[in-house]
Every structure is written in C-alpha cells, then in structure tokens.
N, C-alpha and C positions, 0 to 999 in steps of 0.2 A: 363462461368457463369457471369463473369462481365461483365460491361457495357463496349461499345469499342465508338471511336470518329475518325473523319478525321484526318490522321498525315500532314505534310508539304506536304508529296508526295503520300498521297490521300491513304494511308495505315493505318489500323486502328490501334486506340493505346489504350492498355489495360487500363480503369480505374478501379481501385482497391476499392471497397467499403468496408467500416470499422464499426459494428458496437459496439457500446460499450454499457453497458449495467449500466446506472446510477441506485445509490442506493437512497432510499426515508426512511427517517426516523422522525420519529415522524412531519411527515406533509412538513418534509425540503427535498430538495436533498443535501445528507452527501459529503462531500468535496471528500472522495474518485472518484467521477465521476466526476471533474473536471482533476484531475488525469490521468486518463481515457482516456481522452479528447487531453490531450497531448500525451500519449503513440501512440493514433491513428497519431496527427499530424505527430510525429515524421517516423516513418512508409509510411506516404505519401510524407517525406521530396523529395522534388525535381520530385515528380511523379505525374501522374494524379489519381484524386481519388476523395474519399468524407467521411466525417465520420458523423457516425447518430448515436444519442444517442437515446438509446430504454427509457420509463418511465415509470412504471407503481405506479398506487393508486389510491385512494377512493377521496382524496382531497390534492392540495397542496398548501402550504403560500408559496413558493418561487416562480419566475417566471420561466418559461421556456426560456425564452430569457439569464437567465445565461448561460445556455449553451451553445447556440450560442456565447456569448461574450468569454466563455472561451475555444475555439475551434472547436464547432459544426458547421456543413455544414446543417443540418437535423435534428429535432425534431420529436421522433413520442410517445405522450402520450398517454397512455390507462387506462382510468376511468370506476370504477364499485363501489361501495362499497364492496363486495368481498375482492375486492384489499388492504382492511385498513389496513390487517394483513400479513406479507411473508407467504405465504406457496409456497415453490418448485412446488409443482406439480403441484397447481393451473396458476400460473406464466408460466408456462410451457406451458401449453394447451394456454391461452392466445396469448404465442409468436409464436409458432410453426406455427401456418397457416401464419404470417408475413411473418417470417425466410424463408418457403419455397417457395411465395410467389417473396420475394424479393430477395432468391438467394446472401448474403453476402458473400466476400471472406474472411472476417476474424474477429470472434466475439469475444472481452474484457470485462472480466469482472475484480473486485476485488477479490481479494483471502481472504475475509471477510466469516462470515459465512455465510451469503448469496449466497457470488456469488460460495463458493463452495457446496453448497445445489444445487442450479440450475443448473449448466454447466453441469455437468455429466448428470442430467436429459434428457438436452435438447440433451448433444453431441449423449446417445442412439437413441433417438427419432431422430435424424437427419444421423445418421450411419455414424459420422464422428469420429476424436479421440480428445485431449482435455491433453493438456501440463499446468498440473495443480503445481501453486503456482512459476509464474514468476521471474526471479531476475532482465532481460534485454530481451529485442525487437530489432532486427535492420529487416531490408529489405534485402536480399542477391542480389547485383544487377543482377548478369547473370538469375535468376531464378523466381527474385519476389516475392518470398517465402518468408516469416519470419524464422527468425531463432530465436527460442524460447531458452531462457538458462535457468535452473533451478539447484537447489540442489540436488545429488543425493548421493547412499549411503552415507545415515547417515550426508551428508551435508559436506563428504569428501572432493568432486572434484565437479565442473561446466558441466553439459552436454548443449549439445547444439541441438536441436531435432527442425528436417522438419520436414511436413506433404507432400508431393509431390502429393499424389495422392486423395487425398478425401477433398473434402469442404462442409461446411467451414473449415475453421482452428483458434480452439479455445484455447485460453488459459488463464486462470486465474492470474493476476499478484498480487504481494505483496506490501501493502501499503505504502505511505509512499517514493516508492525510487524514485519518478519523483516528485517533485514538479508542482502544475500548470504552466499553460504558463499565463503573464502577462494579467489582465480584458481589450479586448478591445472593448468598447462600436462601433466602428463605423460596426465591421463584421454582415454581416447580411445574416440570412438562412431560410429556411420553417419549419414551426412550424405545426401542423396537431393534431388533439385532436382527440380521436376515444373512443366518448363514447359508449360503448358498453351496448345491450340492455341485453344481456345474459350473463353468467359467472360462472365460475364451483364456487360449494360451499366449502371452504377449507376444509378438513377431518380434521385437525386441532383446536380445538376449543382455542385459548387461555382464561386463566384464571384470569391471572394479569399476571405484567410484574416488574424484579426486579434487577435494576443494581447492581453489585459488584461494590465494591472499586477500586480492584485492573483493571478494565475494561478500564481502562484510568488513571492507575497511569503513566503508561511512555508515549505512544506516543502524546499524549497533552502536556505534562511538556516541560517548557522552557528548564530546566537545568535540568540535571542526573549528578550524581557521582556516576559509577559500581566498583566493586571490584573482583578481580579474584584470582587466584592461590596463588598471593603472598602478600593476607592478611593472610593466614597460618592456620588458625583457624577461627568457624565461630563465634563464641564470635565479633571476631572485626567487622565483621559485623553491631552490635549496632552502633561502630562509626559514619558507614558512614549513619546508619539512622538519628541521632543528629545532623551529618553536612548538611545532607540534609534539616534536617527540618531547622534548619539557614538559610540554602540560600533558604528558599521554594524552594525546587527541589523534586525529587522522584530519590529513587535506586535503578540500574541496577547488573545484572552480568552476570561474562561470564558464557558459558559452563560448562567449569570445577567445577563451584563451586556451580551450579546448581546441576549436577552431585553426586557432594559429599553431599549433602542433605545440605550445608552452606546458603543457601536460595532457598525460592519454585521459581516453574516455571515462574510466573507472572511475573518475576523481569530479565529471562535472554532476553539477547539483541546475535542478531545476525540470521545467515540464520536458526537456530532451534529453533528461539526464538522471540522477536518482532525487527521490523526495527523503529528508531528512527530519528527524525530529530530535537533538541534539540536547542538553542541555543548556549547553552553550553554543551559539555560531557567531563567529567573527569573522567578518564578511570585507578584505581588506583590495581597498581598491575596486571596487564591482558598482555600479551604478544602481545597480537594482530594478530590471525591468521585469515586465509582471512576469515573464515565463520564469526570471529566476526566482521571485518570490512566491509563487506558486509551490517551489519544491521543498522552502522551508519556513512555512509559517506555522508548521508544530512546534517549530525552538521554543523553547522555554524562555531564553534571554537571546537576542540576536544586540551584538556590538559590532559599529561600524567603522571603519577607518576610511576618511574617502576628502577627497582638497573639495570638492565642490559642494558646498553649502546647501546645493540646491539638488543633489543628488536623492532620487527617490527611496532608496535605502532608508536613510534619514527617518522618510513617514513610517516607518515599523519599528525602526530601530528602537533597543529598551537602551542604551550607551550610544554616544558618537563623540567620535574625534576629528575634529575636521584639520585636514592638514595631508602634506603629500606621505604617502604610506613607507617609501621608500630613506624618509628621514624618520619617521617615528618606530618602524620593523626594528632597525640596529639598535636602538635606547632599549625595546623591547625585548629583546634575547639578551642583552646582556642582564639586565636586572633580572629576569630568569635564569640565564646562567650564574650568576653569582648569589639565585636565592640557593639554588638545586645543590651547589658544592659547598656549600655552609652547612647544609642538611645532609651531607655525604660527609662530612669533619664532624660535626655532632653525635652521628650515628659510630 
C-alpha cells in the first residue's frame, strides 16, 4: 500500500506515509496538530516516507503553511461551510473517499474529544483497528511497524500493541507528551485546498457553545502544585489552593486523592487523568508511581515535597525536600504571603 522508490541496487524501498489528522478550533489550527506533526517525524526518523496533515473547516485565520514549518511534507485542506462545526460523522464521509483513495500507512490523531469522536468512526469505515489514547510511538525496525504503547487495566501496566496485518494503522495519542519540533521557516511542501461543492449536513445542530473553568485550568498553567496521599486530609487541600493562587498556578492531584473524593477529577494529573507540561510542578506529598509520572515528565522543573527519602518522585525530581508536607505547606504560604503584601505596599 505504500509508495515504493529505487534503492542503491535498483530495489524498491518502502516509503511509509503518515497522515495526521490537525485539529481547527475557533477558526485557528489548536497546537495539538503541531504535536502531531512531530510524532509523524519521529516515526519517519531515519526512513523514507512523508507526513500529510489532513484539515478540515468552513474558514481559517491561520495559515497552512504552519504546518509545513512545523513538520509537514503535505497539506490537504477541505472547505465547505458544513465544516464550521465538528461533527464526527460528517468529518468522516468527507475523509473516507481521500483515505481510500490515498491508501496511508498510518493515521494520528489527538486523543482530544475530537480525535476520539472520529477515529473509531473512520477505523469502522476502513476495517481496520485503532490503539486508542497513546502514551509513546517508535518504529520497530525489523517490521516497520509501529509499536503503539498505551495504558491498560486501569493504567496498571504499559502495553505495547502491533497492527501486522490490516492498514492503516491508527492511533489516537495524548496531548501534551511530544512537544513540537522547533518553527522552521525554510521546509517547504504542497499545499492543496479542495473546496468542496457538496457536503453532508451535520445531524448535529449546535446551539451555543460554553467553556468550563476547569477546561484549561492545568494543561495551559505555567506552574502546578498537586497534592497526594500525604496531605492526609482533604481540608489541606485549601492550602495548596491559596498557594497556588500566590504563585498564579492551578492545582493538581494524584490518583489517590482523586479517588478518595479529597478533589474532583479535573484536578488529577497522570495516565488516568491530564498530562501536563508546566513550567514548574510541585508535586507535594505524591509518591510518584509511573502512572503519575507519565502525565508530567514535560515539566520543565518538577520539585518534590515528600518524608520518604525513598519516594520515587525523588528519581526525576530537578528540587526535593524531604520532610512531612503538612509542616513545610504553613512556612510555605506565609513567606508567600508576606512576599505578595510587600509587593501590594510597594506598588
């Protein structure tokens, strides 16, 4: 199904087509399909291939040419009005005559609600299978194959799951754990615009459209400080809300404390909860097992607060303080508080 080329000794060599599948939001393409963008490179490191970002909408203020700068070999936009609003299915019929069409060996999406609205549609519609909600991509060299990793029971253990016999081979990754590849203006690809005369009518009708708070209280925020097991109580919780609001941050937790009802779901970080890439994370009281560090090892600086010496936290941490959290938190917000009202009498 893929494209083949002349090797050195006149033997063809498999090029690997990648498409990825950019998201459009309020008129922009959403950073996640830059993302995207590199997971394909990554994938093609060292091999022949090409990666094509799929786009659809009604109108866009960004250019298409981002794309190309941020890793695309291949643009292929598709306009209708239709397109102004997601619907899965509409989306769907759309792409399917492309897809079949152009025969890809392996299509990315975000593990947003989008891209899991659609993948599945299309993986039916294509009769292939669809390794949903990514953690890692490589290439397997002997085979070519992707080797997909995800979460499985319960976000216990890492599977690692081929497709060997049916293409494409799709899978949904999760935001956030590839940062883009550096903007480089000089890459240069074909762009292709396919206005389209006809277009399914979405069965969908939306009505208005209404963000939550919590929709972007962690994975935008610079700085996080989450709290887990060994704030003990979810009272102290408050704390790290007040400390946050000090350092304008947002607050995180683990698992566990999720679990025990000590905060709602919006708030946990890790493979069953959001992946974060922070400036800062300060990780207070959390032991650190691999599902929660899985969700934040983009931090830039991760500090730990944690009594046990031997807490696996520790092995990432760029800071640690060992000691119980619940006597170092109070030292904490007051010399915050009292830098913040120095700076509110100065001003």
């Amino acid at each position: 199904m893929a494209n083949t080329a002349s090797g050195d000794k006149g033997n063809p060599v498999k090029k690997t087509k990648i498409f990825v599948l950019a998201e459009v939001r309020e008129e922009y393409i959403h950073p996640v399909s830059f993302e995207l963008l590199h997971w394909g490179r990554k994938l093609l490191w060292n091999s022949p291939g090409e990666v094509v970002a799929l786009v659809l909408g009604a109108t866009l203020r960004s250019t298409l040419e981002e794309l190309i700068a941020y890793g695309g070999d291949r643009v292929e936009f598709f306009t209708h009005p239709n397109l102004s609003v997601f619907d899965a299915q509409t989306h769907a019929q759309v792409l399917l005559p492309f897809l079949r069409e152009e025969k890809p060996d392996i299509i990315l999406a975000a593990a947003t609600v989008r891209g899991r609205a659609l993948m599945p549609y299309l993986a039916a519609q294509l009769q292939t299978g669809l390794t949903a909600d990514c953690t890692d991509l490589a290439l397997e060299v002997k085979t070519g194959l992707p080797l997909q990793k995800r979460p499985a029971i319960g976000g216990n253990v890492l599977a690692t799951i081929k497709t060997p016999h049916h293409r494409p081979q799709m899978s949904t990754i999760r935001p956030r754990l590839q940062k883009p590849l550096p903007r480089d203006e000089r890459r240069t690809g074909a762009i292709t615009i396919h206005r389209l005369e006809s277009c399914p009518v979405p069965r969908v009708k939306r009505l208005c459209l209404e963000k939550k708070e919590t929709s972007t209280l962690l994975e935008d925020q610079e700085l996080i400080i989450a709290g887990g097991r060994g704030l003990k109580h979810p009272k102290n919780f408050a704390l790290l809300f007040e400390i946050a609001h000090l350092l304008h941050g947002a607050v995180g937790a683990s698992r566990v404390a999720v679990d025990m009802g000590w905060v709602s779901y919006p708030h946990q970080v890790g493979l069953s909860g959001k992946t974060v890439s922070p400036k800062i994370y300060l990780a207070v009281g959390i032991s650190g097992t691999v599902q929660h560090l899985s969700g934040v090892m983009n931090a830039e600086t991760i500090i730990a607060i944690n009594k046990d010496p031997q807490a696996p936290i520790f092995r990432v941490a760029d800071f640690g303080a060992i000691g119980d959290a619940l006597e170092i938190l109070p030292h904490l917000y007051r010399k915050l508080k009292a830098r913040n009202d120095h700076a509110v009498q100065e001003s």
